[in-house]
C-alpha positions as CSV (number, residue, x, y, z in Angstrom):
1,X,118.4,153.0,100.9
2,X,120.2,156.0,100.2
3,X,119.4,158.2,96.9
4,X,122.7,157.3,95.2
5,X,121.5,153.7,95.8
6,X,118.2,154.1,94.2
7,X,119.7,155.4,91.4
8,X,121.8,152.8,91.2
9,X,119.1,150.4,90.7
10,X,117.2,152.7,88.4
11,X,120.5,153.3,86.3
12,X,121.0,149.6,86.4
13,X,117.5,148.8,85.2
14,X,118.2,151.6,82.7
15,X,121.2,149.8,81.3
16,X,119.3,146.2,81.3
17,X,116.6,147.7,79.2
18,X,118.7,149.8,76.5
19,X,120.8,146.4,76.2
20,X,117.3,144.6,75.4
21,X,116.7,147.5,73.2
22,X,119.5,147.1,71.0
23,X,119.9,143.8,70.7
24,X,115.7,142.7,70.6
25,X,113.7,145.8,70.4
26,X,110.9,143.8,68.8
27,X,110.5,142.1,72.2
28,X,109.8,145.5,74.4
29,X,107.4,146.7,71.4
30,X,105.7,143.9,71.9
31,X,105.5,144.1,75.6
32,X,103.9,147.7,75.3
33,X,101.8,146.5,72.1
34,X,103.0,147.8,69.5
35,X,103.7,146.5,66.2
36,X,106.8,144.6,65.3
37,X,109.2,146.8,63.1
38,X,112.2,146.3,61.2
39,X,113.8,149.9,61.2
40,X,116.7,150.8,63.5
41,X,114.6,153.2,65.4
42,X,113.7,150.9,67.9
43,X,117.1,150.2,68.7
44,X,118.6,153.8,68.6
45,X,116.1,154.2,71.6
46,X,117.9,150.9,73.4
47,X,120.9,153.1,72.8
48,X,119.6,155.9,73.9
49,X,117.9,154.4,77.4
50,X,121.9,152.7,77.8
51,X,123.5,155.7,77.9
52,X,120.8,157.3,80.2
53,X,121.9,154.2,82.2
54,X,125.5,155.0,82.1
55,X,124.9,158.8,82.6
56,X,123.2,157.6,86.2
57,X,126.6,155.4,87.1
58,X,128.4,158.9,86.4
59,X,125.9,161.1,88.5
60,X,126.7,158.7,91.2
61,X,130.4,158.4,90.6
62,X,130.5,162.0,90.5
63,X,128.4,162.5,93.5
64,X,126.2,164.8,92.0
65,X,123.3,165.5,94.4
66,X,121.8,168.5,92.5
67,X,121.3,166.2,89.5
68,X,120.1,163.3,91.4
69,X,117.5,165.9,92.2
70,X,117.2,167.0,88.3
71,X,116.6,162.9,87.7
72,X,113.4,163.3,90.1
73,X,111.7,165.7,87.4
74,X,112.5,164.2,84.2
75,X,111.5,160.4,85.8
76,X,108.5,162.0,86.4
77,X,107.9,163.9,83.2
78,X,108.7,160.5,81.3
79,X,105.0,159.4,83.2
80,X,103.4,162.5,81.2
81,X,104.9,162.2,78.3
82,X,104.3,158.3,77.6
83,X,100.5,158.7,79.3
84,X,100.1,161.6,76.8
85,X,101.3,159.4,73.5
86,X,98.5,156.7,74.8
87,X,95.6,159.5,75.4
88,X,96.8,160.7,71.9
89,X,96.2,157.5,70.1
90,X,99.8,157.0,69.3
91,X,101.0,154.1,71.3
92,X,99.1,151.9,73.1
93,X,98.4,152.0,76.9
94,X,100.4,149.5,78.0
95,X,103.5,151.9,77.5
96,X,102.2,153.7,80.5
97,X,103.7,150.9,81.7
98,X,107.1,152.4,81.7
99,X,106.2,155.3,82.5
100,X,105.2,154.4,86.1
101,X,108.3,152.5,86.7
102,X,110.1,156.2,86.3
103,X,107.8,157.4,88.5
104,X,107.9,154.9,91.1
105,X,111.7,155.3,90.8
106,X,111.7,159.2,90.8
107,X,109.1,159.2,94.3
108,X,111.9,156.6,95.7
109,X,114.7,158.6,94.7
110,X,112.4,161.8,96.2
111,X,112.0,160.0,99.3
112,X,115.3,159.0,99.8
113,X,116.4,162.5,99.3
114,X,114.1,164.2,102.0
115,X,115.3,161.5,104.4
116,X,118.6,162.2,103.9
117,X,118.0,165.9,104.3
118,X,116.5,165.2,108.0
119,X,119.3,163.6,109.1
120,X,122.0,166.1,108.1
């Protein structure tokens, strides 16, 4: 697959999970363990992770290969970041979760990059 098309699927999965967000965040808190809330917080962060997922369909639109590469660094930095809040205390481990999938998606998006560089 091609780098735009990973991010494709990343921004897609982006967009999937901001809608959840929004419209249930109590059901993603849950899935990372934390507790139920009833401020909007929750759901500016589903709005938030949306319009991450709509800035991806742009980069692609736009054909933006140096921030396709940018995307590779701050997927991975989400994977500190969330690891950090669970060392800390702050949230619990299970969000690591999350952070991994960025990962994942930022060493596919890496990979896909390097390949593409060969063959040009």
């Amino acid at each position: 697959m091609t780098a735009f098309g990973t991010m494709k699927v990343f921004g897609a999965y982006l967009i999937l999970l901001g809608v959840v967000g929004m419209l249930v965040p109590n059901l993603l808190t849950n899935v990372i363990g934390m507790p139920e809330s009833r401020d909007v917080w929750g759901r500016v962060t589903g709005m938030l992770v949306f319009n991450l997922g709509i800035l991806y369909g742009w980069i692609i639109w736009t054909r933006s290969t140096a921030m396709i590469r940018f995307t590779v660094v701050t997927r991975l930095f989400v994977l500190v970041c969330l690891s950090a809040f669970a060392l800390a205390g702050l949230a619990h481990a299970n969000i690591i979760g999350f952070g991994i999938v960025d990962a994942l998606g930022a060493l596919w998006t890496e990979s896909a990059l390097r390949r593409e560089a060969r063959l040009n």
